[in-house]
N, C-alpha and C positions, 0 to 999 in steps of 0.2 A: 879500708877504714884505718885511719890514726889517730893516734890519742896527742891530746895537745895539753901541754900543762901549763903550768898559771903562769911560769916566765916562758911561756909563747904568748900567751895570752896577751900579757904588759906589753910585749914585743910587736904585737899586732895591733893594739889598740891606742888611739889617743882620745880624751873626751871633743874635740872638734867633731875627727871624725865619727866616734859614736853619733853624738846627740844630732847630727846632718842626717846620718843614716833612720834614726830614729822617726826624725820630722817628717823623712822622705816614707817609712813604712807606716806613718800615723796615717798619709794622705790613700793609701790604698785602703781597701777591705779591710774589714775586723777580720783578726786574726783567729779562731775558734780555740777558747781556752776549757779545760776541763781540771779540778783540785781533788784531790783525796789527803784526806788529814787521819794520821792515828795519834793517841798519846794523848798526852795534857804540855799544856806550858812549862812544864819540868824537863820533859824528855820527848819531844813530838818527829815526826818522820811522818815528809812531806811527801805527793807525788805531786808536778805540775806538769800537764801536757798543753802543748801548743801545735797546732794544725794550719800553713797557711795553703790553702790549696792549690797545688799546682807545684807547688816551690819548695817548701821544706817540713817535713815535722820533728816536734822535740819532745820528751820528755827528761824532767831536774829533780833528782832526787835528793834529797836533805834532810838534815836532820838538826834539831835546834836544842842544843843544851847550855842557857844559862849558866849554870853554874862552870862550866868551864871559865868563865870571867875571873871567877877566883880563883881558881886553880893556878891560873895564865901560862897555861903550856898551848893550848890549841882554842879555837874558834868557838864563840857560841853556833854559828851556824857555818857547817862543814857539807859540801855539796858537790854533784858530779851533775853532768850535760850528757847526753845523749842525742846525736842529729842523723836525724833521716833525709832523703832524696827524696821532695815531695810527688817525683814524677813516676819514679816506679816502685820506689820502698827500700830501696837500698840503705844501708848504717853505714854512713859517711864519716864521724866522727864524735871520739868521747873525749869532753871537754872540764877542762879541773871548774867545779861550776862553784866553787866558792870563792876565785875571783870573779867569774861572771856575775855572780850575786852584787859584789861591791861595785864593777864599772855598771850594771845596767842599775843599780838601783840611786848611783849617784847620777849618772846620764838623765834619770827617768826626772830627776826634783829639777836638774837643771833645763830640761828642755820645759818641765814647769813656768820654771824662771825665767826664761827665755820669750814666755808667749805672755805673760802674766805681770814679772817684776817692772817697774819703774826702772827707765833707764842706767841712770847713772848712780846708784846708790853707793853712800859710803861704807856706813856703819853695819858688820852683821853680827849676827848674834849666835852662837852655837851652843845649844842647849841639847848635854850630856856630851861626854867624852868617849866613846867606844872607838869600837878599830872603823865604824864608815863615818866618824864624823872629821877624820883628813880627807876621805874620797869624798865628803859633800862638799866643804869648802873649797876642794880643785876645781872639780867642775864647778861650783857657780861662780868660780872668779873668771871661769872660761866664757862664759854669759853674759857676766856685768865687769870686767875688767876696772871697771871703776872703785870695788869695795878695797879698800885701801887699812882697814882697820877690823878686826877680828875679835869681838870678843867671846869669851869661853865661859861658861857656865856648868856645874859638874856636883854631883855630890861629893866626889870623893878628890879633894885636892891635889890629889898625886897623880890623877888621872888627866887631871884639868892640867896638868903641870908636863905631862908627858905631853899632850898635844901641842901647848904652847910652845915647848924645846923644837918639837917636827916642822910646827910651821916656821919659826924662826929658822931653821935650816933652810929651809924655803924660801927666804927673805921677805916673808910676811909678816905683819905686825902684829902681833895676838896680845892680848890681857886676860889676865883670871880674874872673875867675877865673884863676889857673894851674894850681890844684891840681886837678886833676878827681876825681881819688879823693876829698879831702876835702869838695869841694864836692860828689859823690856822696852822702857821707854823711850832709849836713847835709838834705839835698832831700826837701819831701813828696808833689813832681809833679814828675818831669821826659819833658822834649821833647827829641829829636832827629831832626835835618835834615842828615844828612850822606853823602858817598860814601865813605863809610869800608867796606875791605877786612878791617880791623880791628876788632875786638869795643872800641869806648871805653866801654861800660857795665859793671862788673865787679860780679856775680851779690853775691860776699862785702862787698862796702861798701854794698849797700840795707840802711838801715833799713828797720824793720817798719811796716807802712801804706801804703808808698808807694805810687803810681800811676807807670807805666814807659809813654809813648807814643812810639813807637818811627814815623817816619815817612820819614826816608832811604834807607833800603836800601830798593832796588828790584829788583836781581839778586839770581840764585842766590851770587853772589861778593859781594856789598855785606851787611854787618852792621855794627849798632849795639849790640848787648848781648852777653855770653860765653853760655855754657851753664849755667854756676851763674845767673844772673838765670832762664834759662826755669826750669830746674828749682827752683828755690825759687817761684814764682810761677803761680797764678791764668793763667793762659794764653788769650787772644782775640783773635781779628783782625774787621778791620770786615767780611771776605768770605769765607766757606773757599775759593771760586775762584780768588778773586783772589791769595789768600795762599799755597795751595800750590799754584799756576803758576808761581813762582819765585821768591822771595824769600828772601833767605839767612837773614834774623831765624827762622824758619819751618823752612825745611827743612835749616839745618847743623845747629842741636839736635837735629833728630828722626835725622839723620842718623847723628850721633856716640852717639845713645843714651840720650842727657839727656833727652829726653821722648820720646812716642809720639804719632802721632799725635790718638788717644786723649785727650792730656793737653791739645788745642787746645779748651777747652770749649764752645764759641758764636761767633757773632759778631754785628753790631749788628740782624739780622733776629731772631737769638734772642733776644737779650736787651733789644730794643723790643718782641717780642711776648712777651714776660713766659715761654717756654717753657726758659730756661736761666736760672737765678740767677746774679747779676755776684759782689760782693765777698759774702764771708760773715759777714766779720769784722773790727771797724778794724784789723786787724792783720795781715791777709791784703797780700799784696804783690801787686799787678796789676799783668800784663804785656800792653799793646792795639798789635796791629801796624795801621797803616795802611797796607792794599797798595793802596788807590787801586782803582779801576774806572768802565767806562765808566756805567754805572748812577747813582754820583754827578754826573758832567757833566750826568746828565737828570734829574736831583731838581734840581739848582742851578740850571741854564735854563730849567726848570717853573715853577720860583720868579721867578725875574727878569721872564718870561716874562706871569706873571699880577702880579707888582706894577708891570709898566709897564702895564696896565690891556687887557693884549692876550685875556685866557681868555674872556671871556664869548660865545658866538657862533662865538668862535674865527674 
């Protein structure tokens, strides 16, 4: 067994290769995911297990504390990986899993976007500034190469301001926003990464075409988009488990009556294996929930896993 830390990890991964791998592990079996949650949204410690059988199992232990944000010494969410030999039970290797949280969860919007997004979009929009809102914009520019212009929307200006200086190292074009409505308007992908209790995506300012990746809300209480956004929109999450296990993007709409369950049309096992049609139309408005699962922790460390040259023999 070896333990691989986060600069192997970078070293082993690129978003091409993730999101290829991803697309390729959607088209196999459901992967068998299991959650144990303690704490509250102040201080909670996660266990995620993944089982593919035959092949590999994992368990990702994490733990998620907010208020480190303001501290800014260390992460809101700080995590380790754990992989099994799904063939005889062996512990292959412990993985720093608080990178694997940022490549599989930016991998997971993009291969979203990927089956979902409008070809050639320009304009995107990134709503909140945290540390995965640079891993979201890498990988979907890796998808749409086309967005050519970035803009950033943030409570806190300094944050919006710190993103902007990164991308710009990057030779990407970023702007800091005020207007969110209006920078709504303008957008023909947007991302969001936020603990918002509050709906910031308003249904009535999407333009037609858009792509909506919705990746912060993680409680039944956390949302990012209103009820006019679900109900005007194409409707998918990367997991129906994952998604109605408790996610407010998911189940306030269905809740209040805006949509139906019904109106959740696939998600990335459907529409990697070709059995549910994504967009219909350039004019169709898509809406992709990322609710995350342990399942991606074990695509991601599969991946890391065989590009450090560890699968053959096992």
């Amino acid at each position: 067994m070896r333990f691989v830390s986060d600069a192997e990890v970078a070293g082993a991964l690129s978003f091409p290769v993730l999101i290829a791998a991803m697309e390729t592990a959607h088209r196999r079996a459901k992967i068998e995911i299991l959650d144990g949650f303690m704490g509250n949204e102040a201080a909670q410690y996660v266990i995620r297990s993944a089982v593919d059988p035959g092949r590999y199992m994992l368990s990702k232990m994490f733990t998620s504390f907010p208020s480190n944000l303001f501290a800014g010494a260390l992460p809101a969410v700080q995590a380790v990986c754990v992989l099994f030999d799904g063939r005889d039970g062996r512990p292959l290797a412990v993985i720093d899993g608080t990178s694997i949280t940022h490549w599989r969860t930016a991998a997971d919007s993009a291969l979203g976007a990927r089956l979902l997004a409008n070809p050639e979009p320009e304009t995107m929009l990134v709503i909140g500034a945290g540390k995965m809102s640079w891993w979201l914009v890498q990988a979907h520019r890796v998808v749409r190469p086309s967005l050519a212009r970035v803009l950033i929307w943030n409570r806190s200006h300094a944050r919006a301001s710190e993103l902007a200086d990164r991308l710009a190292q990057d030779r990407i074009r970023a702007e800091i926003v005020t207007d969110l409505d209006g920078a709504t308007r303008q957008a023909d992908l947007i991302t969001a990464c936020t603990r918002s209790h509050t709906p910031l995506i308003k249904g009535a300012n999407l333009k037609t075409g858009v792509h909506l990746d919705l990746v912060g809300g993680y409680t039944p209480q956390t949302r990012e988009a209103d009820d006019e956004a679900a109900r005007r929109a194409r409707v998918f999450v990367d997991r129906r488990e994952t998604a109605f296990h408790g996610v407010g993007d998911i189940l306030q709409p269905i809740a209040s009556g805006a949509i139906g369950e019904a109106d959740v049309l696939g998600d990335l096992y459907d529409l990697a294996g070709g059995s549910v049609p994504g967009r219909s139309a350039v004019s169709d408005i898509t809406f992709f929930k990322n609710a995350g699962g342990g399942h991606l922790d074990l695509m991601t460390c599969e991946t890391v896993f065989a590009q450090i040259g560890e699968v053959p023999g096992r």
